[in-house]
N, C-alpha and C positions, 0 to 999 in steps of 0.2 A: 504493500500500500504506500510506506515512505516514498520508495522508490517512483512504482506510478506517477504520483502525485509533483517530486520534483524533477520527472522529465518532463511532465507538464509546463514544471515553471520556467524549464528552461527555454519550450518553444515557446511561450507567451516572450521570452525575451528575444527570444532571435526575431521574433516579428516586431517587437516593441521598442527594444535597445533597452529602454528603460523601465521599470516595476515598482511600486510601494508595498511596504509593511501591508496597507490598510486595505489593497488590495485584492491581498493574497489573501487576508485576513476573511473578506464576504467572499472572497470567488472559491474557497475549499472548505468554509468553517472551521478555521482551525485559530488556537490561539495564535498571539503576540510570538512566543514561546518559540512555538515548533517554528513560525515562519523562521525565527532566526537561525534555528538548526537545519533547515532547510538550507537556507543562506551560504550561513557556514559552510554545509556539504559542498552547494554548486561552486563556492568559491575557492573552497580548496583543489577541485577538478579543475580551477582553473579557468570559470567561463565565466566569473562574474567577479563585479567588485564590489562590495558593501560600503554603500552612502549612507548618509543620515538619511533615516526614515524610509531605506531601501534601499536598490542594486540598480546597477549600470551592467551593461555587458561589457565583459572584456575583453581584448583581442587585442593582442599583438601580430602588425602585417608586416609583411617585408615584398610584398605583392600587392601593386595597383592592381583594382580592377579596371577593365576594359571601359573607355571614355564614353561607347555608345551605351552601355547598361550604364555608367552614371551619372548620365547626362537623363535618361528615364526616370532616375531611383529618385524619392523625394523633391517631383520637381515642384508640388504646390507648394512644400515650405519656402525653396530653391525660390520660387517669384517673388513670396511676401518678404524674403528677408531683401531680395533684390529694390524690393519697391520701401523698404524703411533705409535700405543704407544709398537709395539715390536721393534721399532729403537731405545730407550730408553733403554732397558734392555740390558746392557752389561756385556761381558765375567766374569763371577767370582763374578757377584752381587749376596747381599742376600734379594730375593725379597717376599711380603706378598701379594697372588693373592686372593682378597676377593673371596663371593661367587657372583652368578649372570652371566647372561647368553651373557652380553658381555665380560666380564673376562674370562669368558669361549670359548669366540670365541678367543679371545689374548692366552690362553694358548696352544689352538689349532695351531695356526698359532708362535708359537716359534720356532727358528732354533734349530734343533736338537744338532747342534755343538756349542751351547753354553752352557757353565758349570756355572751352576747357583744353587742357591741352594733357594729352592721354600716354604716357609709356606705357610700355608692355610690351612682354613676351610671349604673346601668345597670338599667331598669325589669327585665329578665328575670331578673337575678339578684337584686333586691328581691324581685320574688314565689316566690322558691326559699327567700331567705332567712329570709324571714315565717313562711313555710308550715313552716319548721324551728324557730319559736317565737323566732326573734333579735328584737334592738328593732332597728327598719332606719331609716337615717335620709339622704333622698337630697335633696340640694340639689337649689336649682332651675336653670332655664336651658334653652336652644335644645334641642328633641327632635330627634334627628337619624333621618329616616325609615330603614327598614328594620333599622338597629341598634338604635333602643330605648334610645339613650343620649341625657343631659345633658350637654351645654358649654358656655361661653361664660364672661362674665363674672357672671352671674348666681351659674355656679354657683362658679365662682374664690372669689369675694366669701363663698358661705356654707361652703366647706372652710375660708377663711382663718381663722375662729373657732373650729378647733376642733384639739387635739391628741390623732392618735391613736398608740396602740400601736405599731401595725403597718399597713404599706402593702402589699397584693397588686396589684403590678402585672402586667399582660399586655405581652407585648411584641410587635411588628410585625417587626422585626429589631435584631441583637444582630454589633457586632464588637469590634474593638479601640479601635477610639473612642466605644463607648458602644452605646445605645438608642432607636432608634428610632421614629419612629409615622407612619401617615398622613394625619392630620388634623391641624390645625395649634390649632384649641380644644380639641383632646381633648389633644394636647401639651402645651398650655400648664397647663391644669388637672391634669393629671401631675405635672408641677415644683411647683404649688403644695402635692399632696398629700406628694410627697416629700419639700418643707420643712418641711410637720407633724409628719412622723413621727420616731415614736423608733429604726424600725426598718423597713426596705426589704427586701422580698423577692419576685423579678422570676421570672417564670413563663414560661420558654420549651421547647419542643420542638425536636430537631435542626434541622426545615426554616429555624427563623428566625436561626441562626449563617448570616455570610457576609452576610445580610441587608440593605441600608442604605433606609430608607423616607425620604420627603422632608424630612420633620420631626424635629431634634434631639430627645430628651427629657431626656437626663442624662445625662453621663459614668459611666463603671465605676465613678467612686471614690463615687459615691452611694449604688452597690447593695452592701446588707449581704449576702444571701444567692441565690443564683442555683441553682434547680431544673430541672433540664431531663433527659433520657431519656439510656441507654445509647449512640445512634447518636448523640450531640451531637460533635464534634471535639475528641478529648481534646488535644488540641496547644494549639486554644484555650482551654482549661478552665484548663490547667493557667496560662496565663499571664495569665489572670482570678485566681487563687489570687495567681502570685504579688502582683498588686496586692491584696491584702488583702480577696480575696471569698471568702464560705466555700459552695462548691461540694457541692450534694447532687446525687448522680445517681440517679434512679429505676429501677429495673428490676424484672420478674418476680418 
């Protein structure tokens, strides 16, 4: 019955990301109690990690998934966080739109009448951005097939000249140690753009809390502003807050 019961909980999570105590609590009839040994067990197998007041799913990747399945996977959150973090980009900024396929919903959704002047490394989002009338300006460097992105030190070398406004970063995964990526020149050219900048603002959906991808990118205390959707783990939000991130949630 144990057992039953917490493989249950772990496909509620694989579809969820995220779970509560209070949850578990009405959806099996069980105490406070068991949920936490429940807990306990999925965490020690390694698939979860115990928040306040619940679990995250965990997973360590060292493998992107495929751009066409992530460009599908949560794209309703993927618009509303796109349509709260283009309220941030004002007339005359110079802004750095990583690659990644929420970045790519925001650059989709930018007002045509704002004069902004746009780096990036990511060919897909240059021809969105163009086609919006922006001045687009992408370093050069390694084209990485299937993504349509620049890395290396080519392109390290041409960010380092320039300081901008604001930084949209995409993120891979997102915990209490920071952000993650999985590419290790696409990492590194991260850190370079977020020492540019006046101003960090890191673009996640629920699925990438819990997250940890091979590649460091930067600790929390980098990220100025953190956008991510309603199902994100308010447990973790809030103690992103308290390290001095200012927390927008997107919703309906």
């Amino acid at each position: 019955m144990n057992q039953e019961r917490r493989d249950k909980i772990a496909e509620m999570l694989e579809r969820q990301h995220t779970i509560k105590n209070t949850e578990l609590m009405e959806r099996f009839g069980i105490s406070i109690e068991t949920v936490r040994r429940d807990l306990a067990y999925l965490e020690e197998q390694g698939f979860l990690e115990r928040v306040y007041g619940g679990a995250v799913r965990k997973r360590f990747m060292n493998a992107e998934p495929g751009y066409t399945n992530r460009e599908k996977e949560n794209s309703s959150e993927k618009l509303m966080i796109a349509h709260e973090a283009e309220k941030l980009i004002h007339q005359n900024d110079t802004v750095f739109f990583d690659l990644g396929t929420t970045v790519l919903s925001l650059a989709r959704n930018i007002d045509s009448g704002k004069d902004i002047t746009a780096f990036t490394n990511s060919l897909r989002t240059a021809i969105v951005l163009s086609e919006k009338g922006c001045d687009v300006i992408i370093p050069g460097g390694q084209l990485r097939a299937g993504e349509f992105a620049v890395s290396g030190s080519l392109a390290e070398s041409g960010m380092q000249q320039f300081n901008i406004d604001k930084a949209i970063i995409g993120v891979a995964g997102i915990t209490e140690s920071g952000i993650t990526d999985f590419v290790l020149k696409e990492a590194s050219l991260r850190r370079q753009v977020i020492k540019n900048a006046r101003k960090v603002i890191a673009l996640a959906d629920f699925s990438k809390f819990g997250v940890r991808a091979m590649c460091n990118v930067c600790p929390l205390a980098d990220i100025d502003v953190l956008i991510t959707d309603e199902k994100a783990p308010s447990d973790m939000l809030k103690e992103f807050e308290k390290k001095g991130i200012k927390i927008i949630v997107a919703n309906l």
